[in-house]
C-alpha positions as CSV (number, residue, x, y, z in Angstrom):
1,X,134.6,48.9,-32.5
2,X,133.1,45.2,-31.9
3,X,131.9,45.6,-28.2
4,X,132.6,42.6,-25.6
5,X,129.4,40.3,-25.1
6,X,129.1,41.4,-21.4
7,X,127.9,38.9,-18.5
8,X,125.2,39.3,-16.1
9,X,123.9,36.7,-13.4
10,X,120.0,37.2,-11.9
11,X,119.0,37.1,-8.8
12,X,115.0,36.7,-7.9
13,X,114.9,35.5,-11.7
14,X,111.3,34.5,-11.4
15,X,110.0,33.5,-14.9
16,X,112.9,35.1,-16.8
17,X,111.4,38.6,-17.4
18,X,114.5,40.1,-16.9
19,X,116.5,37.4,-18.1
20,X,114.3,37.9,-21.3
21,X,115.5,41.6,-21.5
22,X,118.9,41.0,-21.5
23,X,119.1,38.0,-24.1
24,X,117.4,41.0,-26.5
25,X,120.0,43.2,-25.4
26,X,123.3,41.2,-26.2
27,X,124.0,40.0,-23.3
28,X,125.3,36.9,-21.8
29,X,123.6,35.4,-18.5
30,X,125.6,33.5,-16.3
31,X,123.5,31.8,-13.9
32,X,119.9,32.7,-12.6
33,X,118.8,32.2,-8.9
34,X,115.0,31.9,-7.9
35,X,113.4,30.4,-4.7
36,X,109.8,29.4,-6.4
37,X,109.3,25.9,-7.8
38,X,106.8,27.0,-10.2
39,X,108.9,30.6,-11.3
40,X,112.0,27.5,-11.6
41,X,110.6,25.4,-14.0
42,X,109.0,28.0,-15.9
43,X,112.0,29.7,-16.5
44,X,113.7,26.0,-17.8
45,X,111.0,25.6,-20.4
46,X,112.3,28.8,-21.7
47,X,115.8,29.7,-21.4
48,X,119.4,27.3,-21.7
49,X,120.6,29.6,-19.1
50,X,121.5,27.5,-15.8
51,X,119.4,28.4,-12.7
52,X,119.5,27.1,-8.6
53,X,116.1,26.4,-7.3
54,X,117.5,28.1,-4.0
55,X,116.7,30.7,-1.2
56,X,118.8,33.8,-2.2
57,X,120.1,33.7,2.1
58,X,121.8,30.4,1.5
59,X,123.7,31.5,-1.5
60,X,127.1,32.7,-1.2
61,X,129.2,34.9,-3.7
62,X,132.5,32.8,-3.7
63,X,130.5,29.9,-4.7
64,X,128.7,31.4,-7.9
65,X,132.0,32.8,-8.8
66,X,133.4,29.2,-8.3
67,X,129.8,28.0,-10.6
68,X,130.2,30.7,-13.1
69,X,134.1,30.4,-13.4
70,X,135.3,33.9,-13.2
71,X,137.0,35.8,-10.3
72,X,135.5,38.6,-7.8
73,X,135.1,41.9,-9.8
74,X,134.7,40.3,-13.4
75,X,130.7,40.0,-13.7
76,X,129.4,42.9,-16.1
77,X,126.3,42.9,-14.3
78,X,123.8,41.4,-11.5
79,X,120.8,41.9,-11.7
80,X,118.1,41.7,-9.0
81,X,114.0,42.3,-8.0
82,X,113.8,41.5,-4.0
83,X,110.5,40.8,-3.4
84,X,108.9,43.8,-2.4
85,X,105.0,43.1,-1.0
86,X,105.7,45.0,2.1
87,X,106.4,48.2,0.3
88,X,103.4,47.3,-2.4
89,X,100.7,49.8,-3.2
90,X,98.6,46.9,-4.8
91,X,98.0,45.4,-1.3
92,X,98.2,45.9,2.4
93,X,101.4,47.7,3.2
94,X,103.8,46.5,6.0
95,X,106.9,48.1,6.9
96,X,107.7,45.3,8.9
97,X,107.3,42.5,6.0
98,X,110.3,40.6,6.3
99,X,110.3,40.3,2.9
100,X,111.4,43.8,2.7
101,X,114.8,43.0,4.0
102,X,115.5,40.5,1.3
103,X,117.3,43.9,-0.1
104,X,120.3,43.1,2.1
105,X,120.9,39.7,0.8
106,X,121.4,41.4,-2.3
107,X,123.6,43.5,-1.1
108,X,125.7,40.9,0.6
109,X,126.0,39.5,-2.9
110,X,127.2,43.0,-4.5
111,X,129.9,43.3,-1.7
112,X,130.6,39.4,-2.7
113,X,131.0,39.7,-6.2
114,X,132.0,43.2,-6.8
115,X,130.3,43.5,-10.5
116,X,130.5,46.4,-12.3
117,X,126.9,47.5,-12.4
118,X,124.2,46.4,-10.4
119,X,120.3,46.6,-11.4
120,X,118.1,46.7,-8.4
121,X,114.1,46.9,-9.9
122,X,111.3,47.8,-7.1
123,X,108.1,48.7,-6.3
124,X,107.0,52.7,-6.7
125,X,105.6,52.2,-3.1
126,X,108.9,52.6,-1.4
127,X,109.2,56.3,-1.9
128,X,105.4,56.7,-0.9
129,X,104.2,57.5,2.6
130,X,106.1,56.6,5.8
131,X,108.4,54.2,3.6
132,X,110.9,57.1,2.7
133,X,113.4,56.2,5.8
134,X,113.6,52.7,4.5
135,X,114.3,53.8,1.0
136,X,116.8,56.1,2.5
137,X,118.3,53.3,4.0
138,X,118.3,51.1,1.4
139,X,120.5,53.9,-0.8
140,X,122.5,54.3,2.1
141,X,123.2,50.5,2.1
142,X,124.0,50.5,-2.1
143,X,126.3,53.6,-2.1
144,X,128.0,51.9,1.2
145,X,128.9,49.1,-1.1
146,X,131.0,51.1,-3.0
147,X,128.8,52.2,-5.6
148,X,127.7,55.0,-7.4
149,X,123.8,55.1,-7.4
150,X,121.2,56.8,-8.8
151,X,117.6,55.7,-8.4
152,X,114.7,57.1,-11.0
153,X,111.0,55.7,-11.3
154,X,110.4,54.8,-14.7
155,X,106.6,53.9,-16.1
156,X,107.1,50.9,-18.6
157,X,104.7,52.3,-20.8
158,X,107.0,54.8,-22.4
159,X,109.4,52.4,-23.0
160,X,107.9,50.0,-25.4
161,X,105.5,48.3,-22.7
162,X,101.5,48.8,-23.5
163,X,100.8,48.6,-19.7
164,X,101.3,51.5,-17.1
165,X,103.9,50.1,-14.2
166,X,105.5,52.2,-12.4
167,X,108.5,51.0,-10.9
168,X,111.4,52.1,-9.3
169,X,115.2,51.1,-11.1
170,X,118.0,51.8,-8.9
171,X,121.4,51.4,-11.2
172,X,125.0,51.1,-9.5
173,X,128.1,51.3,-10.8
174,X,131.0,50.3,-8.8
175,X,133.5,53.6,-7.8
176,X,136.4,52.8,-9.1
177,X,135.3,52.5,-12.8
178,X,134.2,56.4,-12.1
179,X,131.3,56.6,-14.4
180,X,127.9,58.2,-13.7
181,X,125.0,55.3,-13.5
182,X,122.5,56.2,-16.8
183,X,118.9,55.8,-17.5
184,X,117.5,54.9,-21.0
185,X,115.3,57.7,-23.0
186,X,111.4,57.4,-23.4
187,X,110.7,55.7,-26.4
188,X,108.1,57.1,-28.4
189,X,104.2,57.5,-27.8
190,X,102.7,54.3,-25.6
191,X,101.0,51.9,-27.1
192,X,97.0,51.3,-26.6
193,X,95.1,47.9,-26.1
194,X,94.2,47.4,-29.7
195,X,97.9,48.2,-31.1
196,X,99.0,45.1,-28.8
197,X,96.3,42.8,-29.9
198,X,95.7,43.1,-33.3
199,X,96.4,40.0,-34.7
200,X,95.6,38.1,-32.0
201,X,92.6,35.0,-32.7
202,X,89.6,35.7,-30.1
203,X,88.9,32.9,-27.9
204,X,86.7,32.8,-24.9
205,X,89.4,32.1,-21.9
206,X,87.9,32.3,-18.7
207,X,84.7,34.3,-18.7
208,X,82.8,36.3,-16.4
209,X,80.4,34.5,-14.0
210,X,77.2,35.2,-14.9
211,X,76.3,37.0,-11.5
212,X,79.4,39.8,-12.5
213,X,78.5,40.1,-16.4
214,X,74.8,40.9,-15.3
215,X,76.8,44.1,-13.6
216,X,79.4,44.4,-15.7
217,X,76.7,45.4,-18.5
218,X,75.1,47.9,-16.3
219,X,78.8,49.5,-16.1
220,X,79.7,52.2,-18.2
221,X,82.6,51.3,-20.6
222,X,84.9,53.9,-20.5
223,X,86.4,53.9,-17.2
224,X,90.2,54.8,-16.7
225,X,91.7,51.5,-16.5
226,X,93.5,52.5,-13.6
227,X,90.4,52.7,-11.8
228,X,89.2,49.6,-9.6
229,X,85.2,49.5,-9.4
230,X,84.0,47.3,-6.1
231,X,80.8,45.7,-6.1
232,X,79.2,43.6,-3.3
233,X,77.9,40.9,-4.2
234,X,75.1,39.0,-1.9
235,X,76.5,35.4,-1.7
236,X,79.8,35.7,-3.0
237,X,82.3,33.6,-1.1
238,X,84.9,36.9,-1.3
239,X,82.7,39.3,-0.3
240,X,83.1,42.2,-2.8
241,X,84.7,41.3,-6.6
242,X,87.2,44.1,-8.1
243,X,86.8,44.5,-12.3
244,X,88.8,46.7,-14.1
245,X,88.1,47.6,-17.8
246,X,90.7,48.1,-20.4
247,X,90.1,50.5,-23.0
248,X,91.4,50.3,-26.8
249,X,92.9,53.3,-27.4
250,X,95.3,53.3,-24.4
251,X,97.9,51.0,-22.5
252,X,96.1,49.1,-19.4
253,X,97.0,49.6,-16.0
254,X,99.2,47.3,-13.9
255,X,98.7,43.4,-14.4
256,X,99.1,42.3,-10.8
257,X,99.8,38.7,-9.7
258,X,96.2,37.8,-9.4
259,X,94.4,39.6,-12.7
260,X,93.0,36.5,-13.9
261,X,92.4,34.8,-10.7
262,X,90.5,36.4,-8.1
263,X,90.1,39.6,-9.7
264,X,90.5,41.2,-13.2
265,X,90.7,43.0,-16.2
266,X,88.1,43.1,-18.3
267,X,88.4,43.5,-22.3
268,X,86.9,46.7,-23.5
269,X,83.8,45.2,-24.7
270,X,83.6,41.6,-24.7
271,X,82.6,40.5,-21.4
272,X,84.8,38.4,-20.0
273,X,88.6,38.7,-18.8
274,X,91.5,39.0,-21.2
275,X,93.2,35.9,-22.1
276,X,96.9,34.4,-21.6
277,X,98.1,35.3,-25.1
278,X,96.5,39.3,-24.6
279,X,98.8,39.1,-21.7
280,X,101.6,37.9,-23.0
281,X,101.3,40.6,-25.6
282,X,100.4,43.3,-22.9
283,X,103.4,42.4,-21.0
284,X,106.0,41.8,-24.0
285,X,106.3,38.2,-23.4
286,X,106.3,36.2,-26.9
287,X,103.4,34.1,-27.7
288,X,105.7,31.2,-27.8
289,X,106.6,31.8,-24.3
290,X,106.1,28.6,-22.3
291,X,103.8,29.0,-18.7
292,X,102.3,26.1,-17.0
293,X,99.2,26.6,-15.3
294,X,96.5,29.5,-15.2
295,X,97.2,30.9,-11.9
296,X,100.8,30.4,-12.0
297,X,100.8,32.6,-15.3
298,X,99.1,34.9,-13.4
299,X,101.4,34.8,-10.6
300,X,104.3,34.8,-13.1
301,X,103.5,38.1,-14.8
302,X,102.3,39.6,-12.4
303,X,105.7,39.1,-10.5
304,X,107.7,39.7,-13.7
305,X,110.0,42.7,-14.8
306,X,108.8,43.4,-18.4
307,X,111.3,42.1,-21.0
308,X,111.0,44.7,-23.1
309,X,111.6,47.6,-20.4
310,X,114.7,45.3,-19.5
311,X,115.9,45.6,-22.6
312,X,116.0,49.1,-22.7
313,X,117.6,49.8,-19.4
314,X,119.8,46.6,-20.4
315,X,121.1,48.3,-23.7
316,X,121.7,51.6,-22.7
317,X,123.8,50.0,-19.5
318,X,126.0,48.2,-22.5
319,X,126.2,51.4,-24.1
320,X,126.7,53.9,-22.1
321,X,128.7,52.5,-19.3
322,X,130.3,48.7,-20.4
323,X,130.9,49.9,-23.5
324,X,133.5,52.5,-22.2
325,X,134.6,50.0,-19.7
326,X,136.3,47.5,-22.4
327,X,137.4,50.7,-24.4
């Protein structure tokens, strides 16, 4: 049986981490929506895919059907990351953070659309803490929809990804196609630092300062890179500076939005922090994947849904649910 190429439209598209995932998997993308100027044109330098510079709230289902030229009900798939720093464990938690009500625009455009499946990607803070009774109503909303939903939290390093990130993936699928949402299997041992680099030419991209590499060598080296090490520093404009080491024989821990600006991570014994192109490769990006700017990348990745964790939630979707769909 030839399966059908099956469609899938991203919201909160941001570079095209996602949008990467899904090319890999076979799939079609329809039309990607993202807010950010710089998350925008990064995205174009990359992708044909068509995608609206646009606040999610001012975008209505009828007129991406009208856009994509298909009817309510046809889209395989729509995919979506609300932003989520409210909930985030990386920095100070709000519950209040209107950001974290972007969640019901996305719903709006579920109800709007009707696809088959829905892909909802968040932070692992929302089930932590006081933040269960807005996860709870946040399933509530999904299933509400007319959905089936299950929500697991998945660590991208068994699937491919040589960075621990924990996130949580709720998957829909609509009621009346009456198949349980499913979750791809871990795939194999992780992968360490040196496996992802190997190859790679070395290249001194933004060393330390000289005022941290005088205390980074009176660190030990073999801290879990999971593990953020504070030192105040007399003089320093931000008052304390965060370092994390990674280590060659293990994944690193979570690339956040500012690794290689105000803070981050360390190689495991070259003092200074770990380039763009370790990055890339740390966070399944290609090498020939276009970013403009050194903060922006930062920004960009650390915002990003891993491609290849995509790909493996992506294909097992086609699989195990569209698959059956089309027969």
């Amino acid at each position: 049986m030839v399966s059908k190429q099956p469609t899938v439209i991203s919201t909160f598209a941001g570079c095209g981490g996602s949008s990467l995932g899904y090319k890999w998997a076979g799939y079609h993308e329809l039309l990607a929506i993202d807010f950010n100027d710089n998350a925008v044109e990064t995205f174009k330098l990359n992708f044909d895919t068509p995608i609206w510079n646009r606040d999610i709230k001012d975008c209505t289902g009828q007129e991406i059907l009208d856009f994509c030229n298909i009817k309510k009900g046809e889209l395989d798939l729509l995919d979506g990351s609300p932003p989520c720093q409210g909930f985030s464990t990386a920095g100070k938690r709000n519950l209040t953070d209107e950001r974290n009500d972007l969640f019901k625009e996305f719903v709006r455009l579920i109800t709007e659309l009707q696809p088959k499946v829905f892909v909802m990607e968040n932070v692992s803070g929302m089930i932590k803490g006081g933040y269960k009774g807005k996860f709870n109503e946040i399933l509530k909303t999904l299933k509400d929809a007319g959905y089936n939903v299950k929500v697991k939290l998945l660590n991208t390093m068994w699937y491919e990804v040589p960075q621990s990130r924990e996130r949580l993936i709720f998957i829909g699928v609509r009621n009346d196609l009456n198949i349980e949402p499913v979750y791809p299997e871990s795939i194999g041992p992780p992968i360490s630092f040196r496996e992802a680099t190997r190859g790679l030419d070395e290249y001194e991209d933004k060393p330390l300062t000289a005022i941290i590499k005088k205390i980074a060598k009176q660190q030990p080296q073999n801290w879990n890179t999971d593990d953020k090490i504070y030192e105040s520093i007399k003089g320093n404009k931000a008052g304390a500076m965060s370092l994390k080491w990674a280590q060659w024989d293990r994944p690193i821990g979570t690339i956040t939005k500012s690794e290689i600006s105000v803070t981050g991570i360390v190689h495991p014994d070259r003092h200074r922090y770990l380039n763009q192109d370790e990055l890339k490769q740390l966070s399944t990006f290609p090498l020939d994947f276009k970013f403009t700017g050194r903060k922006e990348c930062a920004e960009r990745i650390g915002n990003a849904v891993m491609p290849r964790f995509m790909y493996h939630i992506a294909k097992t979707i086609k699989e195990q649910i569209l698959d059956k769909v089309y027969g």
